[in-house]
FIPA-891300 format. One record per residue: residue number from 1; residue in one letter; x, y, z of N, C-alpha, C in turn. Coordinates in steps of 0.05 Angstrom, whole numbers. Layout:
# FIPA-891300
 num residuo   n_c1   n_c2   n_c3  ca_c1  ca_c2  ca_c3   c_c1   c_c2   c_c3
 NUM       a      X      Y      Z      X      Y      Z      X      Y      Z
...
This chain:
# FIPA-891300
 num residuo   n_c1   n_c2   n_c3  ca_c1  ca_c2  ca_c3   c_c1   c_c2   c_c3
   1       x     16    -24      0      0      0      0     17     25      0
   2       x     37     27     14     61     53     12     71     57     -6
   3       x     77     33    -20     86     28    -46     81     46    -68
   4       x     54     39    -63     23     54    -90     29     69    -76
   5       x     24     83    -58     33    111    -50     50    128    -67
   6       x     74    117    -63     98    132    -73     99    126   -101
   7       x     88    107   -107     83    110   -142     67    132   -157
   8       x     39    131   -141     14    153   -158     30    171   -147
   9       x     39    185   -133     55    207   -122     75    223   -150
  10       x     96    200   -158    109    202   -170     99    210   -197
  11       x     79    191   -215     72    195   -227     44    218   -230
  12       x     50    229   -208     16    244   -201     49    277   -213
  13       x     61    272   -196     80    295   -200     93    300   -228
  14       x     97    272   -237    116    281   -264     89    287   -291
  15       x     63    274   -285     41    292   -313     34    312   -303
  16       x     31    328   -277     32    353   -267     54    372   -281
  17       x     82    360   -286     91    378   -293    108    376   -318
  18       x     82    361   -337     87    358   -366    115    335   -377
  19       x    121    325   -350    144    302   -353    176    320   -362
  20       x    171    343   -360    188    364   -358    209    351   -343
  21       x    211    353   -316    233    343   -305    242    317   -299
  22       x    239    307   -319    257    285   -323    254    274   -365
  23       x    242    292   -380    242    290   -409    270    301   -418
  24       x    269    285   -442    295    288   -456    296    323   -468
  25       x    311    324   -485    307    351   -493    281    361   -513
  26       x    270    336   -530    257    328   -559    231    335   -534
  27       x    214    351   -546    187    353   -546    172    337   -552
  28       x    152    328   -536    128    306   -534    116    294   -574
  29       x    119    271   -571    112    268   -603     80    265   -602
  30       x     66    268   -626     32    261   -618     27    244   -604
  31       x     37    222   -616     29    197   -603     45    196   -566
  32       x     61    207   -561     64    202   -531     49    223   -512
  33       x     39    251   -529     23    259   -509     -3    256   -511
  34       x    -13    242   -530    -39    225   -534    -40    214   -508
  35       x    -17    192   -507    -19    179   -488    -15    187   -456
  36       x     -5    208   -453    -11    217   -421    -31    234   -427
  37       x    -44    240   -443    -69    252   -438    -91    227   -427
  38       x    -81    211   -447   -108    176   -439    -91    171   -408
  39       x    -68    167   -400    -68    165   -369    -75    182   -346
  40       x    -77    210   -357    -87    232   -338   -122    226   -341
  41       x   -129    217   -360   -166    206   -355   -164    173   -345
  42       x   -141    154   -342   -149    134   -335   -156    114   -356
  43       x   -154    120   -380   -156    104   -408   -140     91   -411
  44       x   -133     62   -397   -106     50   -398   -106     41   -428
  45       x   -125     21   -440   -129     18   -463   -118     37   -489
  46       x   -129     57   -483   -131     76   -505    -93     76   -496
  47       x    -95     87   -478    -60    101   -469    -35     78   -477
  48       x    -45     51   -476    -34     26   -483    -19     18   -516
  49       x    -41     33   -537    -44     23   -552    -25     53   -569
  50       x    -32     69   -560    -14    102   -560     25     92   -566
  51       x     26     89   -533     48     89   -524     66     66   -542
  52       x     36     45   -548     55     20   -560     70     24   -588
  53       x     52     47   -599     58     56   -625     84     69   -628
  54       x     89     96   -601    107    104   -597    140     92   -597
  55       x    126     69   -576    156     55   -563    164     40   -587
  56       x    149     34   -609    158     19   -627    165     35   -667
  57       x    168     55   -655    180     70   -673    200     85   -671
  58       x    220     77   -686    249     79   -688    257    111   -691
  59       x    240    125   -694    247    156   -704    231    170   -667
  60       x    221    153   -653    218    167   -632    235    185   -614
  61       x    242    204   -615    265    225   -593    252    214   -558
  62       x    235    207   -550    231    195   -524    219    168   -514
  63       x    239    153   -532    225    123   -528    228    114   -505
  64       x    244    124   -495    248    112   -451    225    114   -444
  65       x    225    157   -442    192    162   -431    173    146   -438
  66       x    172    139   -466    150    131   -477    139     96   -462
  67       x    159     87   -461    173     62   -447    165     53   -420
  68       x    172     72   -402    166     77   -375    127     87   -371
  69       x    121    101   -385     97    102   -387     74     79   -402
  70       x     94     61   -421     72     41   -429     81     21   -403
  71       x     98      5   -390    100      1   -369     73      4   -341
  72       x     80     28   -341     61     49   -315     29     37   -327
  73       x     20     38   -355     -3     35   -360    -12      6   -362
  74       x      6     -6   -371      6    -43   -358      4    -41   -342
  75       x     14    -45   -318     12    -47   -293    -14    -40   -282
  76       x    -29    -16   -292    -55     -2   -280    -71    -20   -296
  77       x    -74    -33   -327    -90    -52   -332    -86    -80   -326
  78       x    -78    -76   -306    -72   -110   -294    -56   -131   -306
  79       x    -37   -124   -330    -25   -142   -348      7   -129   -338
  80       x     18   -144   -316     40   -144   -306     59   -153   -318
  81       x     53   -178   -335     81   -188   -352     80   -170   -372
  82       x     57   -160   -381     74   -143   -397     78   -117   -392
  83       x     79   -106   -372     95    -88   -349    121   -101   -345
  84       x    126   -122   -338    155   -136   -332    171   -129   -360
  85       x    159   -133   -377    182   -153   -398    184   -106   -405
  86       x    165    -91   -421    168    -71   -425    187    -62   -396
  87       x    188    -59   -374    205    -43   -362    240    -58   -366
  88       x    235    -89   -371    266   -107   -379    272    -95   -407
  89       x    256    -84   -426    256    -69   -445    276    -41   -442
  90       x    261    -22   -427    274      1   -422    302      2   -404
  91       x    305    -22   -393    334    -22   -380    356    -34   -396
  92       x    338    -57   -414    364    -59   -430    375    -36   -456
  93       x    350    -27   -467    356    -11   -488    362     21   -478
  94       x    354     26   -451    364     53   -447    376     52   -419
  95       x    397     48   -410    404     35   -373    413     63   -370
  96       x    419     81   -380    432    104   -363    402    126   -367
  97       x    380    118   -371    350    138   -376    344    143   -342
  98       x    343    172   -332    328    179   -315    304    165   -305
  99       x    290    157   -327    265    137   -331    269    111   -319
 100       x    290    101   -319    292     75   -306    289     70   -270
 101       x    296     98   -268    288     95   -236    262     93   -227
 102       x    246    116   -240    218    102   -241    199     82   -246
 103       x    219     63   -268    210     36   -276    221     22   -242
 104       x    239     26   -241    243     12   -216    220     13   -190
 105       x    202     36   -186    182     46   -171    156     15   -178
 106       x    153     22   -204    137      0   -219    137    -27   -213
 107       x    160    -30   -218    172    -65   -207    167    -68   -174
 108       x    172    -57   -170    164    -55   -135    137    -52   -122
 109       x    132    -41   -143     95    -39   -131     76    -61   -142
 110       x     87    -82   -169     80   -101   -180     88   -127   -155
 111       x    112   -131   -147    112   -147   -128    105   -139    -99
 112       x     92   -120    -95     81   -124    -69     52   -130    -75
 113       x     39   -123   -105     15   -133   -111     14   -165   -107
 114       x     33   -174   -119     38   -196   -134     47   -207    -97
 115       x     48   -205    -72     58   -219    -48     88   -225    -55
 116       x    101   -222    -68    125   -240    -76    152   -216    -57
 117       x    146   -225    -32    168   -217    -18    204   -224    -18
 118       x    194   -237    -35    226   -251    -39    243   -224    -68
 119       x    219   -224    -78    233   -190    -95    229   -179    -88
 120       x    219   -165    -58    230   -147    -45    245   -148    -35
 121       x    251   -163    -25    289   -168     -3    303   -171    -31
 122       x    305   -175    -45    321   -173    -68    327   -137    -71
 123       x    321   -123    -74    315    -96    -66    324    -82    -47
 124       x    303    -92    -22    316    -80     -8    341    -91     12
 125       x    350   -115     12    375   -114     19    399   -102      7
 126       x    423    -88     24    443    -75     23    462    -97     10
 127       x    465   -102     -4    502   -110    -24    515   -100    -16
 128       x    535   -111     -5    564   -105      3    588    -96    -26
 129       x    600    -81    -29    618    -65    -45    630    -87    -52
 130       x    644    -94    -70    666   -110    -88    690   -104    -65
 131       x    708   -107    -60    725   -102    -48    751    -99    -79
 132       x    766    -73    -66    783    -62    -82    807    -85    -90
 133       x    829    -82   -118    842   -109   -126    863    -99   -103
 134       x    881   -113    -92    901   -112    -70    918   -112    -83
 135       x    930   -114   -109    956   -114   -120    955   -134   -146
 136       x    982   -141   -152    985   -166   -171    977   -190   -147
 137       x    982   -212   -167    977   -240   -144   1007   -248   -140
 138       x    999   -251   -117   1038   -261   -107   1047   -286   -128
 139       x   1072   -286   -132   1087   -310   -149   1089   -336   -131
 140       x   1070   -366   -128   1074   -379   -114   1100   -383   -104
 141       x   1101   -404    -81   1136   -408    -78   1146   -436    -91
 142       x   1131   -444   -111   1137   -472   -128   1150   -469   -137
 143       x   1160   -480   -163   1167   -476   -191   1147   -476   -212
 144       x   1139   -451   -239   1128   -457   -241   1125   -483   -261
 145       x   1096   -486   -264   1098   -519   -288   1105   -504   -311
 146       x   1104   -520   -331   1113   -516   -358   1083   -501   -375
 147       x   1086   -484   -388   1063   -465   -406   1040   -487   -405
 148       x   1045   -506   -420   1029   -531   -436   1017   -545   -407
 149       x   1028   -545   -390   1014   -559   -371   1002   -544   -343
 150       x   1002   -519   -349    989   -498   -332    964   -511   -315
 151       x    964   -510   -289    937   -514   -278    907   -499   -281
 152       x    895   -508   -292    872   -487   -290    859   -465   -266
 153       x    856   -440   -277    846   -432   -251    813   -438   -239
 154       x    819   -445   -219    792   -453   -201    768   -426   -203
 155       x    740   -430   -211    730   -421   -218    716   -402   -196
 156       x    713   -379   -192    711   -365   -168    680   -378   -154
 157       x    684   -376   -128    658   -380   -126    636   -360   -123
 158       x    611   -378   -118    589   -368   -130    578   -351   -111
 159       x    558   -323   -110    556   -295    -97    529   -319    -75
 160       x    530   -303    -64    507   -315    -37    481   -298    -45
 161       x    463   -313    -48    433   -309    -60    418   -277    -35
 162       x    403   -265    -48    399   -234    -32    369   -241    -21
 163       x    358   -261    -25    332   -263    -11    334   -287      7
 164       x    307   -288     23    313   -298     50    293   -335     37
 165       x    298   -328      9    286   -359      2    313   -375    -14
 166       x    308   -401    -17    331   -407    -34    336   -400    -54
 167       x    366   -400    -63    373   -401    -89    366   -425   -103
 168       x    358   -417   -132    351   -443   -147    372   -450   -157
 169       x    371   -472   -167    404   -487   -183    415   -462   -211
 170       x    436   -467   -216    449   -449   -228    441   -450   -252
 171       x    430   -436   -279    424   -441   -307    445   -448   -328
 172       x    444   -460   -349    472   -471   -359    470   -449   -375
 173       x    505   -448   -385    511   -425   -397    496   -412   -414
 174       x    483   -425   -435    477   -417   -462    432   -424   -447
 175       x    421   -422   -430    388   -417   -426    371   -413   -446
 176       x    356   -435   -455    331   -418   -475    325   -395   -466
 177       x    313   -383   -491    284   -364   -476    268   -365   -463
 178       x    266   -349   -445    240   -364   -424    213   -361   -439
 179       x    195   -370   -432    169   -359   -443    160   -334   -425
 180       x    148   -316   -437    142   -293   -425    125   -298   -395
 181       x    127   -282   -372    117   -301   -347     91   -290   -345
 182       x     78   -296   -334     48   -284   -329     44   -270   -292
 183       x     63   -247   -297     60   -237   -276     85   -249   -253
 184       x     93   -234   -233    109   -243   -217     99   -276   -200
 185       x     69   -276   -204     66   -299   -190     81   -326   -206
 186       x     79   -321   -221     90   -352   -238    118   -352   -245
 187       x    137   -331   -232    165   -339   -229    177   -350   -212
 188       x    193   -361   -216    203   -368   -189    219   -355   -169
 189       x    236   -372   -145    242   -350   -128    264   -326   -139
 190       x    267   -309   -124    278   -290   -127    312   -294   -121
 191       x    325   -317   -128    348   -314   -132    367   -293   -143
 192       x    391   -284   -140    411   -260   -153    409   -251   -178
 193       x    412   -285   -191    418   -289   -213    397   -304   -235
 194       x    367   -295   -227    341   -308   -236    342   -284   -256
 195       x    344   -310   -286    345   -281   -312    318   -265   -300
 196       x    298   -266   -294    280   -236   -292    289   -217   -270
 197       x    302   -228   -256    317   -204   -225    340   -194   -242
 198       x    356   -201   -266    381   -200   -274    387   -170   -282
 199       x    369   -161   -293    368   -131   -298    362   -109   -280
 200       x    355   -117   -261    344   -103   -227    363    -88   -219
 201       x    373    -61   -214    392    -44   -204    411    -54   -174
 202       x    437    -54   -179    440    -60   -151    427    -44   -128
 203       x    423    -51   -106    407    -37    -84    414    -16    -76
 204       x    429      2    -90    450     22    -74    431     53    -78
 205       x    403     51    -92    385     69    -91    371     77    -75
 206       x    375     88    -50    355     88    -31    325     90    -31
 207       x    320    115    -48    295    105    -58    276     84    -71
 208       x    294     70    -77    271     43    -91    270     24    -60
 209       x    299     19    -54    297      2    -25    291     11     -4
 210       x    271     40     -5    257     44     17    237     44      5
 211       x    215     42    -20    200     32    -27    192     -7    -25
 212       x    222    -10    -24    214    -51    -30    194    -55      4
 213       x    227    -36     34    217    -36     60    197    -30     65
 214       x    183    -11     48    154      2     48    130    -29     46
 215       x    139    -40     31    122    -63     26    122    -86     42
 216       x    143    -92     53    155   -108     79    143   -110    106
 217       x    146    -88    103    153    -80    136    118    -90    154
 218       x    102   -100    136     77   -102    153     74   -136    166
 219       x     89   -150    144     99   -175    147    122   -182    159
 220       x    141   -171    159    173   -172    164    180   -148    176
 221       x    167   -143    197    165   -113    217    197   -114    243
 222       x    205   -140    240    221   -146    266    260   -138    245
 223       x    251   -142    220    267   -144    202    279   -113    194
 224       x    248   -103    188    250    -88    177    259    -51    181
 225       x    237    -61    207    244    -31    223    263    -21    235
 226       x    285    -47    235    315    -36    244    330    -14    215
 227       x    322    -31    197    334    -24    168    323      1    163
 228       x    299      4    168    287     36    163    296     57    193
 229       x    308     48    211    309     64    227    338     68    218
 230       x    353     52    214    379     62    206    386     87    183
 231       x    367     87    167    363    102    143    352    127    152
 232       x    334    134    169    323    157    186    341    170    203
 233       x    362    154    213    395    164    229    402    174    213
 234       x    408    176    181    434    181    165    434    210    160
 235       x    442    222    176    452    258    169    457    260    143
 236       x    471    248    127    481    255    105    455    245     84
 237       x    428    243     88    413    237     57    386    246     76
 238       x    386    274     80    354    278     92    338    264     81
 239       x    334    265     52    314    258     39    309    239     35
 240       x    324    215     34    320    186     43    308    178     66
 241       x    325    195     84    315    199    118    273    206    121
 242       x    277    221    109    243    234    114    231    211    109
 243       x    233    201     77    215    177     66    214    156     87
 244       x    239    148    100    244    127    122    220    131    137
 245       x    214    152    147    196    165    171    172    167    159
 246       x    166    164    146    139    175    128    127    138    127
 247       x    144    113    121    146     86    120    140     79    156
 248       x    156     96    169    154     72    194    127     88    207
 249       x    120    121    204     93    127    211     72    110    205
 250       x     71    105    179     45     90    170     43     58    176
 251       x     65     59    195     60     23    193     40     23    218
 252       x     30     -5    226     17    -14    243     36    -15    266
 253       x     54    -26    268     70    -30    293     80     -3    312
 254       x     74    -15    341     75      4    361    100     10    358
 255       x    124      0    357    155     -5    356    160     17    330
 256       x    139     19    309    156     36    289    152     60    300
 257       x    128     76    307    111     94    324    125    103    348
 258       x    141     86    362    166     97    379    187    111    370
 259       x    194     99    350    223    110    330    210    136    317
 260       x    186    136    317    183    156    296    186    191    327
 261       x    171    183    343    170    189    371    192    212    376
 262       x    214    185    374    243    188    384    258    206    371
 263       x    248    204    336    266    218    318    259    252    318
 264       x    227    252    330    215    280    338    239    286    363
 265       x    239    279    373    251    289    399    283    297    392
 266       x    291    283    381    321    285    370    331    277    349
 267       x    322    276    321    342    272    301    342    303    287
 268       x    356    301    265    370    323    255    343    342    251
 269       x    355    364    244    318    376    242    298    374    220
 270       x    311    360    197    297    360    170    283    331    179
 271       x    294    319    189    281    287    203    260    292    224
 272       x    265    315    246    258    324    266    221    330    253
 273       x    227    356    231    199    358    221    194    339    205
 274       x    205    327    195    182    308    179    171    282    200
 275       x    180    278    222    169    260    245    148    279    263
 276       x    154    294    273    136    319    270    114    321    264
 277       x    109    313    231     92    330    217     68    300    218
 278       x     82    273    210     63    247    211     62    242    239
 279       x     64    249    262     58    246    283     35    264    290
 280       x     27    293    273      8    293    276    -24    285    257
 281       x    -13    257    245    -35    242    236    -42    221    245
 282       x    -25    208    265    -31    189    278    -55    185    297
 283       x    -69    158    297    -79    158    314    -85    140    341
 284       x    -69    154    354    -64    151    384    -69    171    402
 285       x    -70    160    421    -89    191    446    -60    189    456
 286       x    -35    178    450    -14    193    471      6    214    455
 287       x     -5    229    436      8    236    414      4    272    419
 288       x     -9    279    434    -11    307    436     10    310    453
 289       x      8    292    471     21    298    498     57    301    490
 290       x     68    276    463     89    275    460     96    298    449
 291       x     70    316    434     81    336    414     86    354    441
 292       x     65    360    454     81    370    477    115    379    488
 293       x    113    350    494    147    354    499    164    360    483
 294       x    160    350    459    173    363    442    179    391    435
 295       x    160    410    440    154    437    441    171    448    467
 296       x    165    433    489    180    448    508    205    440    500
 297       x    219    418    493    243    420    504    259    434    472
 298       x    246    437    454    260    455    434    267    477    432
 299       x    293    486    430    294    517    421    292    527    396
 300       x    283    512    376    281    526    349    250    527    344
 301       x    242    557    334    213    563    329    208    543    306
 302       x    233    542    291    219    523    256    203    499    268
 303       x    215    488    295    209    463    307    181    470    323
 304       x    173    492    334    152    493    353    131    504    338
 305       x    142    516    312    117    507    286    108    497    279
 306       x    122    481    276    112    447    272     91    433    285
 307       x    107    441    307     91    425    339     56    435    325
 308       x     47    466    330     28    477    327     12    469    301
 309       x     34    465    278     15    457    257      9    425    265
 310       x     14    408    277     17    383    279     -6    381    302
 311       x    -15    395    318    -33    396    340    -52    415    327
 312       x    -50    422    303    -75    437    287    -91    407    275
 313       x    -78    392    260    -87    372    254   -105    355    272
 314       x    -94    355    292   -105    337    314   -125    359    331
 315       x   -131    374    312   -159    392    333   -149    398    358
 316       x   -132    400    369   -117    396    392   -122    434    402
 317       x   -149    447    420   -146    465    417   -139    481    442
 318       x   -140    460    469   -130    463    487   -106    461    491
 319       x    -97    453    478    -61    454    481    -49    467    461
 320       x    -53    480    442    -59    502    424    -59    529    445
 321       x    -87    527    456    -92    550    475    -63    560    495
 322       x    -52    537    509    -30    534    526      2    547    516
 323       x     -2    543    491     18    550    477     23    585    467
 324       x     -7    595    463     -6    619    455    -13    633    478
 325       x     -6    622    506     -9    642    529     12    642    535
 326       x     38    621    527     55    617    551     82    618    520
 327       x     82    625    497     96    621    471    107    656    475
 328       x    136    653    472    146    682    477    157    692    449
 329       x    161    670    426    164    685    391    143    683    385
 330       x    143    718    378    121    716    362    111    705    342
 331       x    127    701    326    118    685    294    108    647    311
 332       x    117    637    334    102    618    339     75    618    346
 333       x     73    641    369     51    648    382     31    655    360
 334       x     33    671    334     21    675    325      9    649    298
 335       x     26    637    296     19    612    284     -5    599    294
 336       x      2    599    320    -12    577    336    -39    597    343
 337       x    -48    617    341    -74    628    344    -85    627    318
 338       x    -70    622    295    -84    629    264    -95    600    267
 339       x    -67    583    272    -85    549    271   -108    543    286
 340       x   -121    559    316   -139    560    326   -168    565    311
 341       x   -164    581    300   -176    591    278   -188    574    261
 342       x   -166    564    252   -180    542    230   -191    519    233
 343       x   -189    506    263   -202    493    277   -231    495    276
 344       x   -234    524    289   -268    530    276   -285    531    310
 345       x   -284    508    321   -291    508    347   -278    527    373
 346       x   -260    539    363   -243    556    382   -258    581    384
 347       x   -278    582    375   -281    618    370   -284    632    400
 348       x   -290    614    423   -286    622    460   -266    631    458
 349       x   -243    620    464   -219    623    466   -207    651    444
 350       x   -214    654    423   -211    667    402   -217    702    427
 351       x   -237    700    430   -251    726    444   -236    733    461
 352       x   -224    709    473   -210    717    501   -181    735    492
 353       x   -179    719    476   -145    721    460   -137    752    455
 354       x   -166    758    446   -157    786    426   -166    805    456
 355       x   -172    804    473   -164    821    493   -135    817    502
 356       x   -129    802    522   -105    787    529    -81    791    509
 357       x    -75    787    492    -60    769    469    -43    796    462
 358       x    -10    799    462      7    827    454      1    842    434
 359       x      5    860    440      1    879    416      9    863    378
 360       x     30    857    385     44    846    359     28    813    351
 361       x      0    810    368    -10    782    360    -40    791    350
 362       x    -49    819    357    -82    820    352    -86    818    327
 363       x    -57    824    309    -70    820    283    -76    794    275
 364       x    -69    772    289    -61    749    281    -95    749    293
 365       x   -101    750    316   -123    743    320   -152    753    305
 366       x   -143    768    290   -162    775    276   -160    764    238
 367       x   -149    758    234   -139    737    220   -158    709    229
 368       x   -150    706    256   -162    672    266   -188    680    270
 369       x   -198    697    273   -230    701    268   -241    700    241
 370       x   -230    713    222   -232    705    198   -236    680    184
 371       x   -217    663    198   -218    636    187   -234    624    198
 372       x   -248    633    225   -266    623    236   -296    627    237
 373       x   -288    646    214   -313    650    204   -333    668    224
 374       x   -316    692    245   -337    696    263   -344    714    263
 375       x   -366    728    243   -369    756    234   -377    778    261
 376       x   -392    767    281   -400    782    302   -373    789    319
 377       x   -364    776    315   -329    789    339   -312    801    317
 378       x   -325    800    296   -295    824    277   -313    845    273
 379       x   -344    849    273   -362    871    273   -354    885    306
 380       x   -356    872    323   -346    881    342   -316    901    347
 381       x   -297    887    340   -282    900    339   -272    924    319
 382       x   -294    922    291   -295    937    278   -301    970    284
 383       x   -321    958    305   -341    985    315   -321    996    335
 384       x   -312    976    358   -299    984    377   -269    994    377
 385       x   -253    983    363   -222    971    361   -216   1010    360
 386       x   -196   1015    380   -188   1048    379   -164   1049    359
 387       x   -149   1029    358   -129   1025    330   -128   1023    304
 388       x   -134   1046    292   -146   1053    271   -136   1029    247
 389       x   -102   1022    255    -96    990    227   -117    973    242
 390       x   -122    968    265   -127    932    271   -159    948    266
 391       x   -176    963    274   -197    967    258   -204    959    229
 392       x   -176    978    217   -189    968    180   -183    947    171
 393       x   -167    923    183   -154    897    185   -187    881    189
 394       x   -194    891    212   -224    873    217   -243    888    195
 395       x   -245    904    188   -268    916    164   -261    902    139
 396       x   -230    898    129   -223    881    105   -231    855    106
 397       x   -222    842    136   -227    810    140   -260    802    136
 398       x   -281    827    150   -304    823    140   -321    823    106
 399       x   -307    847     93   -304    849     65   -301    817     47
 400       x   -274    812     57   -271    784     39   -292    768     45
 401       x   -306    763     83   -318    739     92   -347    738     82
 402       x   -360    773     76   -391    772     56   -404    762     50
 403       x   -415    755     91   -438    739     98   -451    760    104
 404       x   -481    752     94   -500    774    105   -497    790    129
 405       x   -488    785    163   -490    808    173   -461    827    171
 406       x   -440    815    156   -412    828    153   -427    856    126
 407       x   -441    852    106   -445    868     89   -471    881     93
 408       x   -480    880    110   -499    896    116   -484    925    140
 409       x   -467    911    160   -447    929    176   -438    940    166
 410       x   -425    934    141   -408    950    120   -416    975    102
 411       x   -452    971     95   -462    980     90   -469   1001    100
 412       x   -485    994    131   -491   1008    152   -471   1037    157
 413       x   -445   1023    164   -423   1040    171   -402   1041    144
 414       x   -399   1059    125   -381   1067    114   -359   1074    121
């Protein structure tokens, strides 16, 4: 399910923005923006038959794109093998295409359809680096034999299989063709060296192998959540880091929900808000309280922003309230009264506020009446307010809000 997440995401982002950032230099041919026009309505058919035209004509300037998108549209009509074999298509004929990483998205969200957890640990397990050559090879201390009777060298052995199922027996050199498979279900396991895994990127993409963990982790949670917590540690790849956090939020397990907790409280701050920000979608009743502490024990406003927008979500308007009595930056304090606002049920508190509340926050509170839609306390302070800005501030806020008794006041009083 995270998976599809971060897929429609991806592809929600790149026809948003005309495939611009990641298209070749060559402008869209008919036939390929035919076809993301039939995927932006959901016409896999129509978009199928587009793309196929495209990918199969030799004068195309974006046959990857075109490639990656007939792929994307298999997959959405339920014909996965031929999603498989088209994205083994685009890696062999284009392996250095921007496009291929997104085929990689594809493949990943096909086997978590498809249950086939064994191509996800293919994925997302870490490969260890080649180790560098150490030199020449030392000169035994023999003598050597004669040219003609040279010993053969012993054939290296064989790499240790990346999934947690067996390796199948080895294929002989020269393999028929396979027949085309019908979907990941009718392959077999996910060995290293299984011609359909053979074209699969080594794992060294964080993004795809926090997509495979994305699919894992609901089954293989004891496995998994170490591996995603390690990735949410790494100072050096925020952005890997966030996704990590965005994966162990949405899981079921209480154990990911800690880490995510933990990383609010103390990881770097780009980690900090994005744990932050899915903590306030969670749902657990001990989750205000954590945002809490969090707030107190931070010294950065970017962070106690957060807090406020994250306890906006959670309606949270008593602890909201707490914050804009006892919040000494203004740009927080004032955050946290606009988010009151948009709450909607605050409008008590609201009243209290704009008596109480510093000079440098009434505007804010009048603002959060606005959003709250409360024409009688901005008519009020319209009539009353001796500050001639925060007066015409509430006469504007009523202007835009032009509900019958705001434009009749308006009327009334010129």
């Amino acid at each position: 399910m995270k998976t599809r997440m971060y897929v429609a995401a991806i592809v929600s982002t790149v026809l948003l923005s005309g495939g611009l950032a990641a298209a070749g230099p060559a402008p869209d041919s008919k036939r390929l923006a035919q076809g993301k026009d039939y995927i932006a309505e959901e016409q896999w058919t129509r978009a199928i038959a587009a793309l196929q035209a495209a990918t199969d004509d030799p004068h195309e300037k974006n046959r990857d794109e075109a490639l990656f998108w007939l792929a994307h549209s298999q997959h959405q009509a339920g014909d996965n093998a031929s999603a498989l074999e088209t994205i083994k298509r685009l890696e062999r004929e284009f392996p250095a295409s921007r496009w291929v990483r997104l085929a990689h998205s594809v493949r990943v969200d096909i086997a978590e359809q498809m249950r086939r957890d064994d191509v996800l640990w293919v994925l997302a397990q870490r490969r260890a680096p080649s180790p560098p050559p150490t030199g020449p090879t030392p000169t035994p201390a023999v003598a050597p034999l004669p040219r003609a009777a040279a010993a053969p060298t012993p054939p290296p052995p064989a790499p240790a299989p990346f999934a947690p199922v067996a390796r199948p027996p080895a294929p002989p050199r020269t393999p028929p063709a396979p027949p085309a498979p019908a979907g990941f279900a009718a392959l077999p396991p996910a060995g290293a060296d299984a011609w359909w895994v053979g074209s699969m990127p080594e794992p060294t993409d964080q993004v795809v192998r926090i997509e495979a963990l994305a699919g894992l982790i609901d089954e293989h949670s004891d496995r998994v959540i170490p591996l995603l917590k390690e990735i949410a540690l790494d100072p050096n790849s925020p952005d890997e880091a966030r996704r990590a956090v965005f994966v162990l939020a949405h899981s079921q397990q209480p154990e990911a929900h800690s880490i995510v907790f933990d990383l609010a409280r103390g990881g770097s701050e780009p980690v900090q808000l994005a744990a932050i920000r899915e903590m306030g979608r969670l749902q657990d009743a001990n989750v205000s309280n954590a945002l809490l502490q969090v707030y107190t024990a931070s010294g950065t406003p970017r962070v106690r922003r957060q807090v406020v927008t994250s306890l906006g979500e959670r309606a949270d308007t008593l602890t909201l309230f707490r914050i804009v009595r006892t919040e000494q930056d203004a740009s927080v304090r004032n955050a946290a009264i606009e988010t009151l606002g948009r709450i909607g049920p605050a409008r008590p508190q609201l009243h209290t506020l704009y008596s109480q509340a510093p000079a440098d926050s009434r505007e804010a509170v009048i603002n959060a009446l606005f959003l709250a839609k409360d024409d009688d306390e901005l008519i009020r302070i319209a009539s009353n307010e001796k500050n001639l800005v925060l007066r015409q501030r509430a006469r504007q806020q009523l202007r835009l809000l032009a509900t019958p008794k705001a434009i009749k006041f308006l009327t009334d009083n010129p």
